[in-house]
PDBQT receptor file of N, H, CA, C and O in Angstrom, charges set to zero:
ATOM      1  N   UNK A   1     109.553 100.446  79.567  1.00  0.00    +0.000 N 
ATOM      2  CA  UNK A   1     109.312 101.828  79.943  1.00  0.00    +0.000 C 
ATOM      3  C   UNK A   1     108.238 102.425  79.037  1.00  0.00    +0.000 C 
ATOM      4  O   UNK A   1     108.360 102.126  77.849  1.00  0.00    +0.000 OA
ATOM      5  N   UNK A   2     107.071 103.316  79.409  1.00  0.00    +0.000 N 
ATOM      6  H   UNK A   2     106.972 103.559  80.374  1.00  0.00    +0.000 HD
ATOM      7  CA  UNK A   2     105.902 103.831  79.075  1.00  0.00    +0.000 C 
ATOM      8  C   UNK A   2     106.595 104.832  78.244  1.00  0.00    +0.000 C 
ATOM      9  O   UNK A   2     107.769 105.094  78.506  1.00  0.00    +0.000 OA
ATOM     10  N   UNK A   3     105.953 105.453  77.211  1.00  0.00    +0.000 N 
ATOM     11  H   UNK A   3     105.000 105.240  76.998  1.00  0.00    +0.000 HD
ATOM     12  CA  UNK A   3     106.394 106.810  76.036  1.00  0.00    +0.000 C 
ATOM     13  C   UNK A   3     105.825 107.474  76.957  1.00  0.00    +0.000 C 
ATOM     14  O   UNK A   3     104.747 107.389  77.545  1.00  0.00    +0.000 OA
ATOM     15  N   UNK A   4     107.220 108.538  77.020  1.00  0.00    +0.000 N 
ATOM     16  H   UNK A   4     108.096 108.607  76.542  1.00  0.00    +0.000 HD
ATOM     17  CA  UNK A   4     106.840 109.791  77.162  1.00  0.00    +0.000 C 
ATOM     18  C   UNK A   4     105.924 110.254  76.718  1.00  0.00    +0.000 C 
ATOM     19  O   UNK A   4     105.620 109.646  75.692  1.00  0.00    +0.000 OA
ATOM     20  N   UNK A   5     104.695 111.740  77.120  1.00  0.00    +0.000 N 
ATOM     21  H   UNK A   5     104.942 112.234  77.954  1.00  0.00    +0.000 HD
ATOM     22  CA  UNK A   5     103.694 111.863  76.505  1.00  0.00    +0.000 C 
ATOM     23  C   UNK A   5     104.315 113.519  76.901  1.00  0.00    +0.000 C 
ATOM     24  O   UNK A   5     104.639 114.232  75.951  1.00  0.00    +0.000 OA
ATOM     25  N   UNK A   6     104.455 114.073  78.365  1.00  0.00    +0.000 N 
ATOM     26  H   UNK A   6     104.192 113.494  79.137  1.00  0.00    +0.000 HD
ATOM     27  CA  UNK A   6     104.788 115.644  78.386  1.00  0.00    +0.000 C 
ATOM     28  C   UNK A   6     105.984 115.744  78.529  1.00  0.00    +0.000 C 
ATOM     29  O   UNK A   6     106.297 115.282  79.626  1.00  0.00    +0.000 OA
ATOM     30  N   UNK A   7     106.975 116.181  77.880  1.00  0.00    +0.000 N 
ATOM     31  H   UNK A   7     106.720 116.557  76.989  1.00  0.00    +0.000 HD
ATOM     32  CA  UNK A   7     108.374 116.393  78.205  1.00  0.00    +0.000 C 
ATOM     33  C   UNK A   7     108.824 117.626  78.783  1.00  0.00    +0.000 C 
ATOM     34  O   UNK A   7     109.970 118.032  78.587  1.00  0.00    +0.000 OA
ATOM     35  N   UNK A   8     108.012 118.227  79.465  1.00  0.00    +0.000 N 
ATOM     36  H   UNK A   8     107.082 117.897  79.625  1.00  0.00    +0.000 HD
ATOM     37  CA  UNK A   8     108.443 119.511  79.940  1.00  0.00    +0.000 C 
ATOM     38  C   UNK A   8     108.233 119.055  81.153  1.00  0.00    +0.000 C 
ATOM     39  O   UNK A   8     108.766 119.666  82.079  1.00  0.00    +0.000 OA
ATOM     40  N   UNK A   9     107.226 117.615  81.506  1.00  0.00    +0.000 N 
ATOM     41  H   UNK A   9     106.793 117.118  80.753  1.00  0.00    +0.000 HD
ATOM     42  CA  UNK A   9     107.137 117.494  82.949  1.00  0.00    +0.000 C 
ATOM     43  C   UNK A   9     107.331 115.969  82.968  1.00  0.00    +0.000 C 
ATOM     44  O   UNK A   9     106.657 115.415  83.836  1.00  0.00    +0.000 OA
ATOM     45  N   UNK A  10     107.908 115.361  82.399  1.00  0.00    +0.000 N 
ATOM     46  H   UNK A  10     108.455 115.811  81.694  1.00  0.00    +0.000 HD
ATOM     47  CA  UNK A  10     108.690 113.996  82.091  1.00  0.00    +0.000 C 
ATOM     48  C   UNK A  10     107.467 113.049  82.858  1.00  0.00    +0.000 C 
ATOM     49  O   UNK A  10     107.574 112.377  83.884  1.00  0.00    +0.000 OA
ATOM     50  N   UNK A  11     106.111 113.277  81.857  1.00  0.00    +0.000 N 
ATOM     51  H   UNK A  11     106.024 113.822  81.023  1.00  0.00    +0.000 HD
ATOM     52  CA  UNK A  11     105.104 112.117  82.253  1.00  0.00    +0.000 C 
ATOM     53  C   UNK A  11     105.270 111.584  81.167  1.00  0.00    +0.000 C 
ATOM     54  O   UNK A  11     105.562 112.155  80.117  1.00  0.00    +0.000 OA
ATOM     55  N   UNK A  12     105.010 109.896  81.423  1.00  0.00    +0.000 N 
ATOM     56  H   UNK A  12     104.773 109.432  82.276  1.00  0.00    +0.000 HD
ATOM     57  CA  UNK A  12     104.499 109.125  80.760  1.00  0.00    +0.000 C 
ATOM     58  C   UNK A  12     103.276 108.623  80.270  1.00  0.00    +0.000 C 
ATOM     59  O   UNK A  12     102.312 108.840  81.005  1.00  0.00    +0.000 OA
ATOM     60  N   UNK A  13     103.034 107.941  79.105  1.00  0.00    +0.000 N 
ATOM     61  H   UNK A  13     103.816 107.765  78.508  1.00  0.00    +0.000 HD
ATOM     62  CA  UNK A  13     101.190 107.294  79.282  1.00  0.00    +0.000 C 
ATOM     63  C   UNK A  13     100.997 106.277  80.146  1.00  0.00    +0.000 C 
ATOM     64  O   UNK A  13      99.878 105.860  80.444  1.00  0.00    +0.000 OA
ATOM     65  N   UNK A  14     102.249 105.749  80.665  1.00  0.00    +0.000 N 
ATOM     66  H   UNK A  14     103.158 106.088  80.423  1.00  0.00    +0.000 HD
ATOM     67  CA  UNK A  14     101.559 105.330  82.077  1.00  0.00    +0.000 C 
ATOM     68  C   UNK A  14     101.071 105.444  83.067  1.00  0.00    +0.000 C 
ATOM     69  O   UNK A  14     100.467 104.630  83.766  1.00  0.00    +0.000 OA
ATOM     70  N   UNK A  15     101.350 106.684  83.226  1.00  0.00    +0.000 N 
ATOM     71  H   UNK A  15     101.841 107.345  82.659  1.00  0.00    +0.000 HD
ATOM     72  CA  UNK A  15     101.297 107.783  84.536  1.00  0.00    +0.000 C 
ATOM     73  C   UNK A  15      99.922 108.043  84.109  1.00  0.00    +0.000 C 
ATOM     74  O   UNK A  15      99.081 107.380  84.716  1.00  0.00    +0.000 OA
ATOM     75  N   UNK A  16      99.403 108.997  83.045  1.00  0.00    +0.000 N 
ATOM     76  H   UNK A  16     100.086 109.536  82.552  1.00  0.00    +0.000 HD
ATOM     77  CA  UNK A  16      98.524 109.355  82.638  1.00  0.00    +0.000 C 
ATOM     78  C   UNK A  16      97.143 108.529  82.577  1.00  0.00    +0.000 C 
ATOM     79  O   UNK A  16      96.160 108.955  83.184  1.00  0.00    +0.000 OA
ATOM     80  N   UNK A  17      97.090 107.288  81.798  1.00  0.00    +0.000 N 
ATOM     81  H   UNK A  17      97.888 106.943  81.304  1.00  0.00    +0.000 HD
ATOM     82  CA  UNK A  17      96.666 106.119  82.025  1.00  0.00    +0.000 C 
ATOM     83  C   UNK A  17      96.089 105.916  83.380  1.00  0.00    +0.000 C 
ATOM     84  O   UNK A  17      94.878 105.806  83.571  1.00  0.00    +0.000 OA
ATOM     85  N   UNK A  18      97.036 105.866  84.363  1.00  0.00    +0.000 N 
ATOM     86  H   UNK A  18      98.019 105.954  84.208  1.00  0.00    +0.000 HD
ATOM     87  CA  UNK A  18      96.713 105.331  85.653  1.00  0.00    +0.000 C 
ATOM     88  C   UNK A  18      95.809 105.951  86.324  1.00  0.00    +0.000 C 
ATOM     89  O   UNK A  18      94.847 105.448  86.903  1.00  0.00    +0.000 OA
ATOM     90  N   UNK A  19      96.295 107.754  86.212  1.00  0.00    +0.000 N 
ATOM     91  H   UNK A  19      97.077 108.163  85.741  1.00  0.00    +0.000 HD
ATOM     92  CA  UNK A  19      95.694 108.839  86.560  1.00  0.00    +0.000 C 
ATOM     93  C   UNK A  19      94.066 108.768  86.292  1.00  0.00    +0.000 C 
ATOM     94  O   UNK A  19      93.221 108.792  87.187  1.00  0.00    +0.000 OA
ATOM     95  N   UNK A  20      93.768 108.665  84.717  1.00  0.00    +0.000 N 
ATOM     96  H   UNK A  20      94.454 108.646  83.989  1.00  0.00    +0.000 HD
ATOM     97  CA  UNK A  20      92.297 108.482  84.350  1.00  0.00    +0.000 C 
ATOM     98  C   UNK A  20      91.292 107.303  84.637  1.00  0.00    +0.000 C 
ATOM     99  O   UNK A  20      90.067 107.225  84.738  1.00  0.00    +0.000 OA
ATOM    100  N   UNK A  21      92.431 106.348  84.731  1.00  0.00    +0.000 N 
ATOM    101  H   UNK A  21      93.425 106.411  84.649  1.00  0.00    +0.000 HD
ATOM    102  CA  UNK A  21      91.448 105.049  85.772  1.00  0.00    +0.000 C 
ATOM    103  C   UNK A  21      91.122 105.265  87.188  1.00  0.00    +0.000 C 
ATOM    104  O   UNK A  21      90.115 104.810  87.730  1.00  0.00    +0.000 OA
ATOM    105  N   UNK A  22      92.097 106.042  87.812  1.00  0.00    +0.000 N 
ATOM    106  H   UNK A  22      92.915 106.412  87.372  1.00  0.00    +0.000 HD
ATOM    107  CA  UNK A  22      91.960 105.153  89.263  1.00  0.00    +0.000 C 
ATOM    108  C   UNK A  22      90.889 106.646  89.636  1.00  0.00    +0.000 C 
ATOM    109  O   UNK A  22      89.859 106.583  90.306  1.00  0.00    +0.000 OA
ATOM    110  N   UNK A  23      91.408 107.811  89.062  1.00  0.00    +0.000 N 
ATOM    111  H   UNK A  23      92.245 107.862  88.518  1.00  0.00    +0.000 HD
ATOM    112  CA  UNK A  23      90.459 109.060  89.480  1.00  0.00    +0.000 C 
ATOM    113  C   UNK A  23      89.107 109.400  88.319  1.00  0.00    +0.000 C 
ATOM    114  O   UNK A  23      88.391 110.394  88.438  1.00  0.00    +0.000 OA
ATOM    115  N   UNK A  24      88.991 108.651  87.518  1.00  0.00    +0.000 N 
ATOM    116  H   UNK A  24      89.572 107.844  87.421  1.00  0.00    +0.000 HD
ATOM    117  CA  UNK A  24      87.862 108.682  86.768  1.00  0.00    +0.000 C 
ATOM    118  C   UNK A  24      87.632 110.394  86.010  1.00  0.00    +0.000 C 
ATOM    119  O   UNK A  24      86.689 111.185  86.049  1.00  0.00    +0.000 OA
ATOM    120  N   UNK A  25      89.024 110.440  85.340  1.00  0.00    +0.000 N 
ATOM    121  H   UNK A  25      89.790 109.798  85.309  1.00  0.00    +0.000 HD
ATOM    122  CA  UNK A  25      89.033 111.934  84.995  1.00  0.00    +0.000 C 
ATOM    123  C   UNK A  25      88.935 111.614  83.808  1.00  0.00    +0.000 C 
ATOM    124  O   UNK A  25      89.364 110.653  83.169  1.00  0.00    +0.000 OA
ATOM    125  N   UNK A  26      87.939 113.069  83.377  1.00  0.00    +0.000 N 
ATOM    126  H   UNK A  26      87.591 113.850  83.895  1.00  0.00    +0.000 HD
ATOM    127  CA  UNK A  26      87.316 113.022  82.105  1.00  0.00    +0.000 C 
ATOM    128  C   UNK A  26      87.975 114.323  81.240  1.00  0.00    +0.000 C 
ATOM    129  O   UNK A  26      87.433 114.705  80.202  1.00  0.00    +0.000 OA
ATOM    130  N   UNK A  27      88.969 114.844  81.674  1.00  0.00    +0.000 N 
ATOM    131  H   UNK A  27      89.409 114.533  82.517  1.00  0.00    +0.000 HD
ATOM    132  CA  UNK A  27      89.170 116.316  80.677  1.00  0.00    +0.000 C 
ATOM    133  C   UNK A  27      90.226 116.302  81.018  1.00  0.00    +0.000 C 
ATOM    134  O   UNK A  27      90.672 115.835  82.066  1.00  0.00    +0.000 OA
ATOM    135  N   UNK A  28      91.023 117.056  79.780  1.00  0.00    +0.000 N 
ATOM    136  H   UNK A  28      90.661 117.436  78.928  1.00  0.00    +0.000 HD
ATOM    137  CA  UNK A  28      92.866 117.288  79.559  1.00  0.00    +0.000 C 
ATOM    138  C   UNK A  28      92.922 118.298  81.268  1.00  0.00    +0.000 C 
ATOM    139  O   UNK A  28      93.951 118.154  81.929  1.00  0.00    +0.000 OA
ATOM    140  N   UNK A  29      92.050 119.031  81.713  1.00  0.00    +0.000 N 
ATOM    141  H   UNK A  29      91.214 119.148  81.176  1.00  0.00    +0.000 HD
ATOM    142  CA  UNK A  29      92.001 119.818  82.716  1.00  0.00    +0.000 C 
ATOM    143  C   UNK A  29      92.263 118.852  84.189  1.00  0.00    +0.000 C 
ATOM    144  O   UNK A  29      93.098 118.975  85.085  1.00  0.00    +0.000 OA
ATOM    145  N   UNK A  30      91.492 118.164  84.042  1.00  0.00    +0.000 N 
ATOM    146  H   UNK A  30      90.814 118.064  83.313  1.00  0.00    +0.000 HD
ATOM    147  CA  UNK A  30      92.059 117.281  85.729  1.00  0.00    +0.000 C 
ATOM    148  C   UNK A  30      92.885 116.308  85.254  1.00  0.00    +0.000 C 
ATOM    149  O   UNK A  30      93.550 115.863  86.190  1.00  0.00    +0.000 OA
ATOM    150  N   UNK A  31      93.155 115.752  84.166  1.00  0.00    +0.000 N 
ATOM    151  H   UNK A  31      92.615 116.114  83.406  1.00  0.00    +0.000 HD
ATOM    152  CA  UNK A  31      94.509 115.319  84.153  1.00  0.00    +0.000 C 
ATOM    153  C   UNK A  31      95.814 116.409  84.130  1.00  0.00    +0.000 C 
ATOM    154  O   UNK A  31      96.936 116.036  84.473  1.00  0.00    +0.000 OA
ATOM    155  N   UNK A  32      95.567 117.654  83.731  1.00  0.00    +0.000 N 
ATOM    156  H   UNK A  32      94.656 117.957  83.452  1.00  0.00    +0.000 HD
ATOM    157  CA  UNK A  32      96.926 118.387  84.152  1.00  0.00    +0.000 C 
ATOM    158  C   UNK A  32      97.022 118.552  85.743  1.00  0.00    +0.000 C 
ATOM    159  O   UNK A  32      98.073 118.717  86.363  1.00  0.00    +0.000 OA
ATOM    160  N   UNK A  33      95.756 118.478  86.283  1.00  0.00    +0.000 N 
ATOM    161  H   UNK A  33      94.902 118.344  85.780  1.00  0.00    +0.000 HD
ATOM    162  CA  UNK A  33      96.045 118.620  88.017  1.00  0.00    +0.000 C 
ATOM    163  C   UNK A  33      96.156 117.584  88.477  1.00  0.00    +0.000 C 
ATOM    164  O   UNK A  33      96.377 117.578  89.688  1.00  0.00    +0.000 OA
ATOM    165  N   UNK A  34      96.078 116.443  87.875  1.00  0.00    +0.000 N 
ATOM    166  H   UNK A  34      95.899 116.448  86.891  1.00  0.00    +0.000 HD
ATOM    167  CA  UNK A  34      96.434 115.189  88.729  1.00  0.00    +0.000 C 
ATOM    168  C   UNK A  34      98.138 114.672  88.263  1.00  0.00    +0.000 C 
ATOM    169  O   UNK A  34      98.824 114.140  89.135  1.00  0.00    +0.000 OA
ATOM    170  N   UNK A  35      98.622 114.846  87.079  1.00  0.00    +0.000 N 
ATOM    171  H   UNK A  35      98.064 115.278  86.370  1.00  0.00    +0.000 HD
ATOM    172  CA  UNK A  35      99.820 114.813  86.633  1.00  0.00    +0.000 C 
ATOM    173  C   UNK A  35     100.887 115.743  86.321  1.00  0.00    +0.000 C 
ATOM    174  O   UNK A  35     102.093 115.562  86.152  1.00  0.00    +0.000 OA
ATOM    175  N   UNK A  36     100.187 116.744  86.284  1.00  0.00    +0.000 N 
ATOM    176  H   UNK A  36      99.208 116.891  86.420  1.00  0.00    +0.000 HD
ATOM    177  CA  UNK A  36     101.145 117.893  85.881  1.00  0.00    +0.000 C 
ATOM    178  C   UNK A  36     101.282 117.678  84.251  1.00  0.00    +0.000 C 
ATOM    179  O   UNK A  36     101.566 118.702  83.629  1.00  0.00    +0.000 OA
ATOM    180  N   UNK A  37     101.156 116.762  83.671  1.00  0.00    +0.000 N 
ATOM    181  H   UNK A  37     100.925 115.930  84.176  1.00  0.00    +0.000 HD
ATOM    182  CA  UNK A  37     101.200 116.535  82.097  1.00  0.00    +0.000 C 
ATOM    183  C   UNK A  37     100.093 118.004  81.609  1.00  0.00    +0.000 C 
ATOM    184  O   UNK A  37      99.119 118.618  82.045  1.00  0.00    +0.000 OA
ATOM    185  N   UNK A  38     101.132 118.007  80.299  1.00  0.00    +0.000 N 
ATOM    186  H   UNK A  38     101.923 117.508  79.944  1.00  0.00    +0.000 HD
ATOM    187  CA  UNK A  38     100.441 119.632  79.333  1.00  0.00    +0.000 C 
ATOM    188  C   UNK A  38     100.001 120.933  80.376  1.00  0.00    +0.000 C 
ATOM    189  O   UNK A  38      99.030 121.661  80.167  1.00  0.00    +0.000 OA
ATOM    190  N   UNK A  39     100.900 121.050  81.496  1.00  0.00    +0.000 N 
ATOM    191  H   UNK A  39     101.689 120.458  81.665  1.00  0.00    +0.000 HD
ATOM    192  CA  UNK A  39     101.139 122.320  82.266  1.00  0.00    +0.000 C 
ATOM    193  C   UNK A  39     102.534 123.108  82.115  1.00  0.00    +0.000 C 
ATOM    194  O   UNK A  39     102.898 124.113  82.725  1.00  0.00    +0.000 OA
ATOM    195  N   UNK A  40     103.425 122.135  80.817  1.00  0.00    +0.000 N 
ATOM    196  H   UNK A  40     103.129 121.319  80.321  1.00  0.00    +0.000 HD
ATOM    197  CA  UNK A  40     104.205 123.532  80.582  1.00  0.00    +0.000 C 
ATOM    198  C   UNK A  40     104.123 124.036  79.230  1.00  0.00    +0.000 C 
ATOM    199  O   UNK A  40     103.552 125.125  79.168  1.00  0.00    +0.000 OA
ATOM    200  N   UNK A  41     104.478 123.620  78.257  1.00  0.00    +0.000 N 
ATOM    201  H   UNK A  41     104.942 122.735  78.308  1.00  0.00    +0.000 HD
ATOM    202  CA  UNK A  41     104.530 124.251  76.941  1.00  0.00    +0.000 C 
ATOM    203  C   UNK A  41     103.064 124.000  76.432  1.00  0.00    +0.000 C 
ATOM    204  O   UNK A  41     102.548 124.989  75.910  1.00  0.00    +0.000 OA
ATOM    205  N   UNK A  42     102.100 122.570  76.502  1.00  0.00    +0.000 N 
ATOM    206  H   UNK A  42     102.519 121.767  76.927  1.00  0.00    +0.000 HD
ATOM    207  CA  UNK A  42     101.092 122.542  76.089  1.00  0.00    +0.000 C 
ATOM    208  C   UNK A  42     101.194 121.896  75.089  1.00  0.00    +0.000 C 
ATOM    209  O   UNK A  42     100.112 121.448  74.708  1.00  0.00    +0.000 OA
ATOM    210  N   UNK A  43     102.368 121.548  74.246  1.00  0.00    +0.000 N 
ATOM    211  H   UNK A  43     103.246 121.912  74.556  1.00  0.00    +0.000 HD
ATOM    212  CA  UNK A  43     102.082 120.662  72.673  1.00  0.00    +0.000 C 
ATOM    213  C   UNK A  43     101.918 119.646  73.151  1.00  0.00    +0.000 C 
ATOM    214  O   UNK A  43     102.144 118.841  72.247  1.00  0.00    +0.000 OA
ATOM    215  N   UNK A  44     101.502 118.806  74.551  1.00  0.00    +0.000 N 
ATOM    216  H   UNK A  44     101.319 119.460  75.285  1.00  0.00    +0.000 HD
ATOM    217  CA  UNK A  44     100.975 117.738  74.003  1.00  0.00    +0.000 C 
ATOM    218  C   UNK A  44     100.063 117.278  74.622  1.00  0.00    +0.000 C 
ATOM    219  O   UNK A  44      99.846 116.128  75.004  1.00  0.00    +0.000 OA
ATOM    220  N   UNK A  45      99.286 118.571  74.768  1.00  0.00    +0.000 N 
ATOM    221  H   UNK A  45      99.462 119.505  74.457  1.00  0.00    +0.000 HD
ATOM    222  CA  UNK A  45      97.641 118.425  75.267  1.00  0.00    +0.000 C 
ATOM    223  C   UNK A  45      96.731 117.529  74.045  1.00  0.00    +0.000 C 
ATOM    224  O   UNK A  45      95.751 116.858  74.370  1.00  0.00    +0.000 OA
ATOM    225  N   UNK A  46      97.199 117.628  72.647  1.00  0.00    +0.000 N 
ATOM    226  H   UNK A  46      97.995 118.173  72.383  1.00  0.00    +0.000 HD
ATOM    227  CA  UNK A  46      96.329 116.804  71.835  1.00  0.00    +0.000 C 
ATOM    228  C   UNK A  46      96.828 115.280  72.051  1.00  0.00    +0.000 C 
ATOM    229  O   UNK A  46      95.989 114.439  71.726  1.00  0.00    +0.000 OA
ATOM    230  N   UNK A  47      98.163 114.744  72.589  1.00  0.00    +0.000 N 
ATOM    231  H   UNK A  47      98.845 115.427  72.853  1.00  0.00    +0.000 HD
ATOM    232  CA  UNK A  47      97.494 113.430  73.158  1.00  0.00    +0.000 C 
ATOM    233  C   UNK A  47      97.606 113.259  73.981  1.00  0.00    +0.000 C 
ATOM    234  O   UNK A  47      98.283 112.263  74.237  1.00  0.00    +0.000 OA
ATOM    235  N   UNK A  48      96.983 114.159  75.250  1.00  0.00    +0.000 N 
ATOM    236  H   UNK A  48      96.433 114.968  75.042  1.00  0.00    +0.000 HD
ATOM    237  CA  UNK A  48      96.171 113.805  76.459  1.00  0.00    +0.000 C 
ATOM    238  C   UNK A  48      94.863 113.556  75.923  1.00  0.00    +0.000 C 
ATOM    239  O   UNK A  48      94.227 112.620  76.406  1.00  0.00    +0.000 OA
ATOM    240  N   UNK A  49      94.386 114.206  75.049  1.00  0.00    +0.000 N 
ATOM    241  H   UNK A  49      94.903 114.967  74.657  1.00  0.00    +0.000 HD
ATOM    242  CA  UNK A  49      93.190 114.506  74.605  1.00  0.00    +0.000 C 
ATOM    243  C   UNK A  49      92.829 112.876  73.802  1.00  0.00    +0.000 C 
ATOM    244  O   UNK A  49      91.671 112.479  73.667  1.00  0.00    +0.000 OA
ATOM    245  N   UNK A  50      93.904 112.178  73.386  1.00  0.00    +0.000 N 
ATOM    246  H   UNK A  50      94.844 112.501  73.495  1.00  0.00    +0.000 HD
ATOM    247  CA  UNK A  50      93.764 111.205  72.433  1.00  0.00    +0.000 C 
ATOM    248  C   UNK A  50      93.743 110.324  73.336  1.00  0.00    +0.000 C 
ATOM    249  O   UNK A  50      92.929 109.443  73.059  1.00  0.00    +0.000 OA
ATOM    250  N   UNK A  51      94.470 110.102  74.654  1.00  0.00    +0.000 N 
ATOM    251  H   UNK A  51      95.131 110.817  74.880  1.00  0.00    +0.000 HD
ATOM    252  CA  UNK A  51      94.845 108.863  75.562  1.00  0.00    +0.000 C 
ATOM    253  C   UNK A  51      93.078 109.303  76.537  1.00  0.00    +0.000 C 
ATOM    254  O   UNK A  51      92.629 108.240  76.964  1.00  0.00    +0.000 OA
ATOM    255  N   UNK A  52      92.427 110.138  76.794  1.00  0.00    +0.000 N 
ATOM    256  H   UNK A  52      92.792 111.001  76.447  1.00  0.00    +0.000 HD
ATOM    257  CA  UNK A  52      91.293 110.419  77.173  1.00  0.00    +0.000 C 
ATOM    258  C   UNK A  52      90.540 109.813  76.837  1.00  0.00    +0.000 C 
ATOM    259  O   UNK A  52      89.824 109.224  77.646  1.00  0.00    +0.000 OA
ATOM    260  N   UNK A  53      90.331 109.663  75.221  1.00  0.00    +0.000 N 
ATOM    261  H   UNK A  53      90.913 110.142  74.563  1.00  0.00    +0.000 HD
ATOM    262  CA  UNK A  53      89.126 109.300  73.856  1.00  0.00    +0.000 C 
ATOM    263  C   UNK A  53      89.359 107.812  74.066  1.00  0.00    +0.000 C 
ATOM    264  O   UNK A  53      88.371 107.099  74.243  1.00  0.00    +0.000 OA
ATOM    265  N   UNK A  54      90.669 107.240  74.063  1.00  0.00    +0.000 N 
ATOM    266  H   UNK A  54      91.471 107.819  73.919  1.00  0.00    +0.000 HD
ATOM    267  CA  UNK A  54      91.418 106.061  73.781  1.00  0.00    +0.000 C 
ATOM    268  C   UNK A  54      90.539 105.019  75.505  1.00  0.00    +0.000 C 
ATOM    269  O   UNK A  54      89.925 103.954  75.569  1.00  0.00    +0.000 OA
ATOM    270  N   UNK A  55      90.923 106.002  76.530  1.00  0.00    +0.000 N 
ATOM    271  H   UNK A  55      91.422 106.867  76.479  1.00  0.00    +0.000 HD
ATOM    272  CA  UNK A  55      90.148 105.636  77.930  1.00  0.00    +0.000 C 
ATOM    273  C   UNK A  55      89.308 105.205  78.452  1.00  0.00    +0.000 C 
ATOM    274  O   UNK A  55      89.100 104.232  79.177  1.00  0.00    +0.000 OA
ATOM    275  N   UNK A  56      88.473 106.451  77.817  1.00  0.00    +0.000 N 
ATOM    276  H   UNK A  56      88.641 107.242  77.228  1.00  0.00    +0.000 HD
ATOM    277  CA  UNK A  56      86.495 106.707  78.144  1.00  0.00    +0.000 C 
ATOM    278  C   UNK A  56      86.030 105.427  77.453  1.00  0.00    +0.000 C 
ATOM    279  O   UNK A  56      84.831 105.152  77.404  1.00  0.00    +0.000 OA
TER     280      UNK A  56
């Protein structure tokens, strides 16, 4: 099972991951619209931001 990454919207970095490959998203911004990840509380927009850097 993938680590949790948003727990307010129970994504994983797998989810996330998948999201930035298959849609070629470049900003914490279209990964919150493609996952819903860091659209509720926001603490863990810095590692969307890190799994992004980690991506590109």
């Amino acid at each position: 099972m993938s680590e949790t990454i948003c727990n307010c919207m129970n994504v994983d970095r797998e989810t996330i991951v998948k999201a930035i490959k298959e849609k070629n998203l470049t900003t914490v911004e279209e990964v919150q619209d493609a996952t819903t990840a860091g659209t509720g509380c926001g603490s863990c927009v810095p590692d969307i931001e890190d799994i992004l850097a980690e991506e590109s």
